[in-house]
C-alpha positions in Angstrom: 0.0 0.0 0.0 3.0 2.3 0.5 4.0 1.7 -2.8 3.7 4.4 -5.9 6.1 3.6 -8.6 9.3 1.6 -9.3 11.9 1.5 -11.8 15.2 -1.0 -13.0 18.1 -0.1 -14.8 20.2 -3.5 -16.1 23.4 -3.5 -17.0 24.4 -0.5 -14.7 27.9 -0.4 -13.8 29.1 -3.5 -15.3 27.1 -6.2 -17.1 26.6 -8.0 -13.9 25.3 -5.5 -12.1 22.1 -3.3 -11.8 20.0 -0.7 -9.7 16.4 0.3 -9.4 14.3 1.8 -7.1 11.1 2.7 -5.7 8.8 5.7 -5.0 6.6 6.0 -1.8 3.6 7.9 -1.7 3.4 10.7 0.3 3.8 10.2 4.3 0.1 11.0 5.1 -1.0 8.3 2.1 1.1 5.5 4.2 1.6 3.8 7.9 5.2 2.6 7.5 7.9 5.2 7.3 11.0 5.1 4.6 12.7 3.2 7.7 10.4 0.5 8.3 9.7 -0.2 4.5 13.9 -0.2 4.4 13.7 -3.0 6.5 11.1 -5.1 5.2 12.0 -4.8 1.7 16.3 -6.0 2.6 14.8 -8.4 4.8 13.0 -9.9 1.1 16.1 -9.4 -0.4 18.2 -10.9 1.5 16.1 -13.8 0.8 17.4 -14.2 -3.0 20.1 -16.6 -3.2 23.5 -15.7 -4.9 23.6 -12.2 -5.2 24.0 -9.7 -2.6 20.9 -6.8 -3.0 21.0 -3.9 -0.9 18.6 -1.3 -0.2 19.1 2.1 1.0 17.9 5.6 1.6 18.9 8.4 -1.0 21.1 11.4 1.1 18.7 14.1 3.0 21.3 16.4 0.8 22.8 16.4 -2.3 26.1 14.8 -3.0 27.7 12.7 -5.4 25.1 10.1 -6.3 27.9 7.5 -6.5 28.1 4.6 -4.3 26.3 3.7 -0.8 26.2 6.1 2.1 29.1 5.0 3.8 32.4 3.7 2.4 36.1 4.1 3.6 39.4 3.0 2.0 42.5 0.8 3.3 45.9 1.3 2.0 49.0 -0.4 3.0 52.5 -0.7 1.3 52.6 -4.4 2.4 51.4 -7.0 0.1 47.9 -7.7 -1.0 47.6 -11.0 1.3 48.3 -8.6 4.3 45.6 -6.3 3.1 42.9 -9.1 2.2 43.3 -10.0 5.9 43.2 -6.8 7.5 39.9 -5.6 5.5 38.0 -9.1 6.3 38.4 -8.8 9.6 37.4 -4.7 9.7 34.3 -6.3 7.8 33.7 -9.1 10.4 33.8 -7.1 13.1 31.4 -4.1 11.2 28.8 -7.6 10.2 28.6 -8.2 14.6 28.5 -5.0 15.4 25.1 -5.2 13.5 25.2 -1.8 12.6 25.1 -2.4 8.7 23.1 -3.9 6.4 25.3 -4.7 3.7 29.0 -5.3 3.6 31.2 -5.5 0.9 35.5 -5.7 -0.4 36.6 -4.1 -3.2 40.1 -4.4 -4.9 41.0 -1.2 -7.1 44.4 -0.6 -8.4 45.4 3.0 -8.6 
């Protein structure tokens, strides 16, 4: 019922990849907030099996428009084994602090 309108772009950033969304109507036309429908809809997604779906709010403000709300970087001038084991760990301990609703590593060379 909190639904209004939906949308799916393929293809988006990389063949295996993809985004879409969906529009709310307006708070007095609904009982959940954004929050609660956050929730329920990752808890469906999580559901899927092997792929990794995240949902999230857009920013309050305006910003890039790249990537999710939170993101940080690790470098290190020891090898890329030391690093691999460094950033699983940072996201072990971020999955039990249960504090985020998806986690993810990325390797990018610069």
């Amino acid at each position: 019922p909190e639904y209004y309108s939906a949308f799916q772009i393929n293809g988006y950033n990389g063949v295996q990849a993809g985004i879409g969304g969906m529009l709310l109507k307006p708070w007095d036309e609904r009982e959940k907030s954004q929050m609660e429908l956050l929730h329920a809809v990752q808890a469906k997604l999580n559901e899927i099996p092997g792929v990794q779906i995240f949902a999230f709010n857009l920013p309050s403000l305006p910003g890039t428009g790249e990537g999710l709300p939170f993101q940080f970087v690790l470098n290190t001038a020891n090898d890329y084994e030391s690093l691999l084991q460094v950033a699983q760990r940072v996201k072990q301990r971020a999955s039990e602090s249960g504090k985020f609703a998806f986690l993810d590593l990325d390797l990018a060379f610069d």
